[in-house]
C-alpha positions as CSV (number, residue, x, y, z in Angstrom):
1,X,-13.1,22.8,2.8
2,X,-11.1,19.8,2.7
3,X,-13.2,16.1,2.8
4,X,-11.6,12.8,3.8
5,X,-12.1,9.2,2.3
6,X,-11.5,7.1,5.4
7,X,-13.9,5.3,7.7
8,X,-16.1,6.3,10.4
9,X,-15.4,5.9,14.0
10,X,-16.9,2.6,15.4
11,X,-17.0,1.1,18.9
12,X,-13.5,1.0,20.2
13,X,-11.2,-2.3,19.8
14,X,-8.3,-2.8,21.7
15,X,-6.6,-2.7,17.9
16,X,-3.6,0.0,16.7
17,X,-5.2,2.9,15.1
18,X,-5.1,6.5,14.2
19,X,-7.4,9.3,15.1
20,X,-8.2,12.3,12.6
21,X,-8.8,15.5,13.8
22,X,-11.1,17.9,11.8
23,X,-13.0,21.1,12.8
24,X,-16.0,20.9,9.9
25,X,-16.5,16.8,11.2
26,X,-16.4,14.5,13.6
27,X,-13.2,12.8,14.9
28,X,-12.4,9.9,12.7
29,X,-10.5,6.5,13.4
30,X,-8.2,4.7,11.1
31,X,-7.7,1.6,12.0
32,X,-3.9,-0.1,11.1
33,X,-5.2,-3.9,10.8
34,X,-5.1,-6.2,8.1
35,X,-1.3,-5.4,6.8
36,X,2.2,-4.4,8.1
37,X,2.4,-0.9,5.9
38,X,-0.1,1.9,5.5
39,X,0.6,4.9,3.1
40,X,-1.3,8.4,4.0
41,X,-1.4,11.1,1.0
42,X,-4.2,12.8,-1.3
43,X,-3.6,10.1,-4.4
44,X,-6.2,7.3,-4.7
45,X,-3.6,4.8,-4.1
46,X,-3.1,5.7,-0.9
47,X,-4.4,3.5,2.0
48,X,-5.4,6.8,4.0
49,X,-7.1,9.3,1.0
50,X,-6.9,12.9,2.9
51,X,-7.8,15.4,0.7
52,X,-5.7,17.9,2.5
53,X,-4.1,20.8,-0.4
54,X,-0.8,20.7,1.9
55,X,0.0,17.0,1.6
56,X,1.7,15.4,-1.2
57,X,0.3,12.8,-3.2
58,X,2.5,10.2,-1.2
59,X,3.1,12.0,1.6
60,X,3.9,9.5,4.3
61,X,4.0,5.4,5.8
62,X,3.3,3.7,8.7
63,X,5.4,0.3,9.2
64,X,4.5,-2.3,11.8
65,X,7.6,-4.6,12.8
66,X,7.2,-8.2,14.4
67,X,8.8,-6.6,17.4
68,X,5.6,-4.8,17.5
69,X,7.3,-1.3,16.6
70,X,5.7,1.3,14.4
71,X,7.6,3.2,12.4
72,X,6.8,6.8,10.9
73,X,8.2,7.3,7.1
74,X,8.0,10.7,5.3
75,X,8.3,9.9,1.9
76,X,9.9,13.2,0.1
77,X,6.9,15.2,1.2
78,X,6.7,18.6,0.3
79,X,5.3,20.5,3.6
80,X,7.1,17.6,5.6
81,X,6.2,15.0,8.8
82,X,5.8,15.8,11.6
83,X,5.5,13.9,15.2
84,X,5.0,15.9,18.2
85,X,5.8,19.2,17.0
86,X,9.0,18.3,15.4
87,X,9.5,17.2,11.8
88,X,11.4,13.9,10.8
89,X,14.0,13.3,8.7
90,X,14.6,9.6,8.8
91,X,12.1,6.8,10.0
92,X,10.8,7.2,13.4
93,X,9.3,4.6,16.2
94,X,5.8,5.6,17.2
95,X,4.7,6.4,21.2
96,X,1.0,5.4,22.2
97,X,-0.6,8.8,22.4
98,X,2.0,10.4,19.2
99,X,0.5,13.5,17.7
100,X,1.0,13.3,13.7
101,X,1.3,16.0,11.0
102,X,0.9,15.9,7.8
103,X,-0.2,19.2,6.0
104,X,-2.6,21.0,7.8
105,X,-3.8,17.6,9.3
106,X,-3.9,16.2,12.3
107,X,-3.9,12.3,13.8
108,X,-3.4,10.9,17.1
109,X,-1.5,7.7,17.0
110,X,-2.9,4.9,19.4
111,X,-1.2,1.4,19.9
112,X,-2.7,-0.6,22.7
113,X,-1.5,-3.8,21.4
114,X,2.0,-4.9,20.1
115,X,0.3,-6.1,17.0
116,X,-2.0,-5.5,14.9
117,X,-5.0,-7.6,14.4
118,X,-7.5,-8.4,11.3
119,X,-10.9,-7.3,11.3
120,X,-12.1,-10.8,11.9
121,X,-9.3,-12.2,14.8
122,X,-10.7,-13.1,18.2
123,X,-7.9,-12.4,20.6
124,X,-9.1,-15.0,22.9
125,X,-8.4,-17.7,20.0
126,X,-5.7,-20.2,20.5
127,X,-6.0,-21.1,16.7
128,X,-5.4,-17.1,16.0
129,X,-2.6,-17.0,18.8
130,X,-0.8,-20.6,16.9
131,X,-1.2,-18.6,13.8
132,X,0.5,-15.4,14.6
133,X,3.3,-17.4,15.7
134,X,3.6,-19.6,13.1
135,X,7.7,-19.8,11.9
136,X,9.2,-21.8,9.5
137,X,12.4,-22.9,8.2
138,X,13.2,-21.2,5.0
139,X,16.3,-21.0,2.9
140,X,16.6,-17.0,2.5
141,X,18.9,-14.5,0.9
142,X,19.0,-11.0,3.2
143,X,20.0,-7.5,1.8
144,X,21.7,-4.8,3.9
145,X,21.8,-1.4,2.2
146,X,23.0,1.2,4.6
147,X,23.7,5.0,3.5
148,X,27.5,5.8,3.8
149,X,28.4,9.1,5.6
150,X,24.7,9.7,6.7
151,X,25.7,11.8,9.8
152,X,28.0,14.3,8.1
153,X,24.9,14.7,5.6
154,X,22.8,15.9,8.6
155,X,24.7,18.5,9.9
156,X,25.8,20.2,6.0
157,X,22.3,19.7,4.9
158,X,18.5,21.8,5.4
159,X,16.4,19.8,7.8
160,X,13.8,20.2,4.6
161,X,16.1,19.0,2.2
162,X,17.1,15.9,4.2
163,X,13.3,14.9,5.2
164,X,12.6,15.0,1.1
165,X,15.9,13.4,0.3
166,X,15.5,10.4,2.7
167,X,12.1,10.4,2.0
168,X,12.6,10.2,-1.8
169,X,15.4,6.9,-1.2
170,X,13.3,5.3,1.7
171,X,10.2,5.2,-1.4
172,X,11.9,4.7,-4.1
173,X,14.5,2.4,-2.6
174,X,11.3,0.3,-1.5
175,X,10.1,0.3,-5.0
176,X,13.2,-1.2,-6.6
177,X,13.3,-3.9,-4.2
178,X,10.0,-4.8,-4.8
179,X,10.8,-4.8,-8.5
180,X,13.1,-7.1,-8.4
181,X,11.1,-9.6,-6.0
182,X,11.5,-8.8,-2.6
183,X,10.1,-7.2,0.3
184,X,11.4,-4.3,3.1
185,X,11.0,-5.9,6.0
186,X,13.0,-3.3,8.1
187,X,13.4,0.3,7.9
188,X,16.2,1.0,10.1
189,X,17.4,5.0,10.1
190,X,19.6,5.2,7.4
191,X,19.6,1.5,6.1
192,X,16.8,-0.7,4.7
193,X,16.9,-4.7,5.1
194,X,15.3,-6.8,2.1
195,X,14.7,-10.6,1.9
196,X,14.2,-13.1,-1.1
197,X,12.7,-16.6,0.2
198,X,13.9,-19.2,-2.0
199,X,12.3,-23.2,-2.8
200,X,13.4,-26.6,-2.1
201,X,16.4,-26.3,-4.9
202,X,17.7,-23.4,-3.4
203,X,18.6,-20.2,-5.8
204,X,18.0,-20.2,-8.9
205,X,19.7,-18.4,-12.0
206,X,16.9,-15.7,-12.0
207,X,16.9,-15.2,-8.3
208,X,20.7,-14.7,-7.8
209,X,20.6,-12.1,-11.3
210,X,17.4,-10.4,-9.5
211,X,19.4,-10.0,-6.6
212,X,22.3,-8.1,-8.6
213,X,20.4,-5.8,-10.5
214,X,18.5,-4.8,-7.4
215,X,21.7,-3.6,-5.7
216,X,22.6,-2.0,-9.6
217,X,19.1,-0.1,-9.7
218,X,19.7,1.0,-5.6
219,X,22.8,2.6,-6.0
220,X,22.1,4.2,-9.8
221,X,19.1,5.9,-8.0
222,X,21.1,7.2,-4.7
223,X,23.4,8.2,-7.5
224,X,20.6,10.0,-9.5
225,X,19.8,12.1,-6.2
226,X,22.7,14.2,-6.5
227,X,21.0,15.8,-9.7
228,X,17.9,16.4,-8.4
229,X,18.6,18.2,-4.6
230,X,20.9,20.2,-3.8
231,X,23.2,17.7,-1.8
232,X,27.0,18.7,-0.2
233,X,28.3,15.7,-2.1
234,X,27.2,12.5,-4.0
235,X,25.3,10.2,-1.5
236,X,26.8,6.5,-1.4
237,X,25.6,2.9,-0.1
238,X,27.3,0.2,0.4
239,X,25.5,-3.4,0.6
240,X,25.9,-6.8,2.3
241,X,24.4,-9.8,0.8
242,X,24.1,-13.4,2.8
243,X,22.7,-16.8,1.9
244,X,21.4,-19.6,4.4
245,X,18.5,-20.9,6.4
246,X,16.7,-18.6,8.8
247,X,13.2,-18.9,10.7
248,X,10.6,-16.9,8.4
249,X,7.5,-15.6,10.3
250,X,4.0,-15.0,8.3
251,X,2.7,-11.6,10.3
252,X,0.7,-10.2,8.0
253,X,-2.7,-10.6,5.6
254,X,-3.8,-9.7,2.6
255,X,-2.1,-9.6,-0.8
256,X,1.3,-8.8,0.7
257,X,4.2,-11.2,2.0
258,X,4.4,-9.7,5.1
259,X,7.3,-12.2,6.7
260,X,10.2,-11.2,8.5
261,X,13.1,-13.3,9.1
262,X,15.8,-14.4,12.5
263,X,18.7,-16.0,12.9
264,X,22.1,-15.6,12.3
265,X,21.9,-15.3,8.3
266,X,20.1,-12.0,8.8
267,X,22.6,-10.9,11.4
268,X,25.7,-11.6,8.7
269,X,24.4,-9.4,6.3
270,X,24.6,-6.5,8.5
271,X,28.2,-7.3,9.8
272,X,29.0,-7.5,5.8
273,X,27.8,-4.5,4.9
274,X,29.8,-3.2,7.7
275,X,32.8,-5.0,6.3
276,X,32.5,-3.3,3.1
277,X,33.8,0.1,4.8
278,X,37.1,-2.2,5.9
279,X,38.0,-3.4,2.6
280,X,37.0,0.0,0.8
281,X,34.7,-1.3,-1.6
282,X,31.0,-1.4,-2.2
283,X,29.4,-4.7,-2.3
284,X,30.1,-7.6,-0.1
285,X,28.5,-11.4,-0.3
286,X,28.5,-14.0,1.9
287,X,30.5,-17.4,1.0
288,X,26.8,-19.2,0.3
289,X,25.7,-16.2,-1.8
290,X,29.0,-16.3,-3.8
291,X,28.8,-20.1,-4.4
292,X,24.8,-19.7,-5.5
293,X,25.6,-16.9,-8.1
294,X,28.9,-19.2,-9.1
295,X,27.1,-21.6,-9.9
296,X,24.1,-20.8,-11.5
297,X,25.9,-17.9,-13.9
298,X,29.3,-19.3,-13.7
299,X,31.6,-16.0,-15.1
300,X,32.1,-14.5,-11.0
301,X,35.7,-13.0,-11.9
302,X,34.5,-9.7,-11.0
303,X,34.1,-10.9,-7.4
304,X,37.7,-10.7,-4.9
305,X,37.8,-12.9,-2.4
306,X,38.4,-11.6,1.2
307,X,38.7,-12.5,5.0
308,X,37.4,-10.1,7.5
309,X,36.8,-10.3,11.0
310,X,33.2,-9.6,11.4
311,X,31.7,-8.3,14.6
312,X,30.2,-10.6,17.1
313,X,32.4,-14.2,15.3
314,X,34.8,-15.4,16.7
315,X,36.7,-16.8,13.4
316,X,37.2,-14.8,10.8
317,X,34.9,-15.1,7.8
318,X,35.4,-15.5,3.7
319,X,33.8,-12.5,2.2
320,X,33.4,-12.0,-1.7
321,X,33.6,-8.4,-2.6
322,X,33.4,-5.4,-5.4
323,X,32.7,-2.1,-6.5
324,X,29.3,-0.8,-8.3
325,X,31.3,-0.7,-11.3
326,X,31.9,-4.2,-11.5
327,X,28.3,-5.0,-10.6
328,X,27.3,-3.2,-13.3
329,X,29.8,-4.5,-16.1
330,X,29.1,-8.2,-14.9
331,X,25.5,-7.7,-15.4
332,X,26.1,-6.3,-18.6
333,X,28.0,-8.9,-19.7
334,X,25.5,-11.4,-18.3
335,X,22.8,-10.6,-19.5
336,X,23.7,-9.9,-23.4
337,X,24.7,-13.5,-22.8
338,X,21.2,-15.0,-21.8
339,X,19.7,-12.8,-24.3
């Protein structure tokens, strides 16, 4: 008989929410307030406990976006996600009335608003409405990491080897950026977006290092994957990196930065990490990243300079680019240096 750690169903609230599904108890309700990420699996650390023998100890995540967007993340399951019937290989975006899977469990997925609220907001509150709102002006550094040849992968590869593959770099992916200081803020199909906020003196030496040896650890562990499944080929990422001021938005509570950032230093990264297929080479910064890491470590050689025409400008834009290789021996050299 399985049992379930999760609360019991209360009056309804106009609030995003899932519904469990058991035959041996009542209908449950889990509601998705008070954070922008919730993890479902039968480990403790889980936000959703289901003691269910056919899910995995981190089976799966739920992501809300500022746009008001739920996304569905299998994370390397072992009996897989499903929504609707069919299983899910990268992240998803969630329907009002979505029929979940995990295991031989069951949850309706209900989103009646576009965000979700804290146990204790009144949603007739103008100080609550100000809040939610609430943007400021933040110098930022954004991370684009994008899987290279992702749609040749899904038509050599098992469905169920691609849902645990993904799965296993959406998690771990997420857990390396976090390492280092950061936050996902978007899961987008193949590709994850990351952001540093930075104080009034801009970035310093620690930051712009951080920020290197997160894009190291990333592609040593989508390197690493190739030993443990069963892939057609090594899997690759390439990585934009840009520098400069962007609105930052508080949308979250809790223990967690949950911010999420607009403007055009956001949309820059993404054109750069697109720019790194043009020039044939892995990393690419923007000119305010390059001069921050200049000049707080100095020793840059590794880094060519480039002009590419990025998507959407209308002049073409200084890029500073280089391979994982040269990542790796600058940090190497770097770092025996500050130690």
């Amino acid at each position: 008989m399985r049992s379930f750690l999760v609360e019991p169903v209360v009056t309804l609230q106009p609030i995003p929410h899932l519904v469990l599904h058991s035959s041996d108890i009542s209908n449950r309700r889990l509601p998705l307030v008070g954070n922008n990420c919730w993890t479902i699996g039968r480990s403790e650390d889980n936000t959703f406990m289901i003691r269910d023998r056919w899910i995995s100890r981190n089976h799966a995540m739920l992501q809300w976006m500022e746009t008001g967007e739920f996304y569905l993340i299998d994370l390397g399951s072992r009996n897989g996600t499903f929504v609707n019937g069919r299983r899910v290989s990268i992240p998803v975006t969630l329907q009002n009335g979505d029929r979940l899977t995990f295991g031989q469990t069951e949850l309706d997925f209900f989103c009646p608003l576009s965000r979700p609220a804290s146990s204790s907001d009144d949603l007739d509150s103008k100080e609550f409405t100000a809040t939610a709102t609430l943007h400021v002006r933040r110098l930022i550094s954004v991370l684009v990491v994008d899987i290279r040849d992702f749609t040749i992968l899904t038509r050599q590869l098992d469905e169920k080897i691609l849902s645990e593959v993904i799965g296993t770099w959406f998690r771990q992916a997420g857990d390396i950026i976090r390492e280092y200081g950061s936050w996902v803020d978007k899961y987008i199909g193949d590709a994850v977006m990351a952001v540093w906020t930075h104080g009034a003196n801009g970035v310093d030496r620690d930051e712009a290092i951080r920020i290197c040896q997160a894009i190291n650890a990333l592609h040593q562990m989508t390197s690493n994957l190739y030993q443990q499944y069963p892939l057609p080929f090594p899997i690759r990422i390439g990585a934009g990196v840009n520098t400069g001021f962007a609105m930052v938005g508080n949308t979250g509570s809790g223990d967690r930065p949950d911010y999420t950032a607009l403007g055009d230093t956001v949309n820059a990264a993404f054109r750069l990490e697109s720019a790194t297929k043009q020039l044939g080479l892995d990393i690419a910064l923007g000119e305010t990243t390059y001069q921050h890491l200049a000049d707080q470590v100095g020793n840059v050689q590794f880094l060519e300079r480039y002009i590419v025409d990025l998507k959407g400008y209308d002049s073409p834009t200084p890029t500073h680019a280089c391979s994982f290789a040269d990542l790796d021996r600058f940090l190497k050299t770097t770092l025996d240096t500050l130690h």
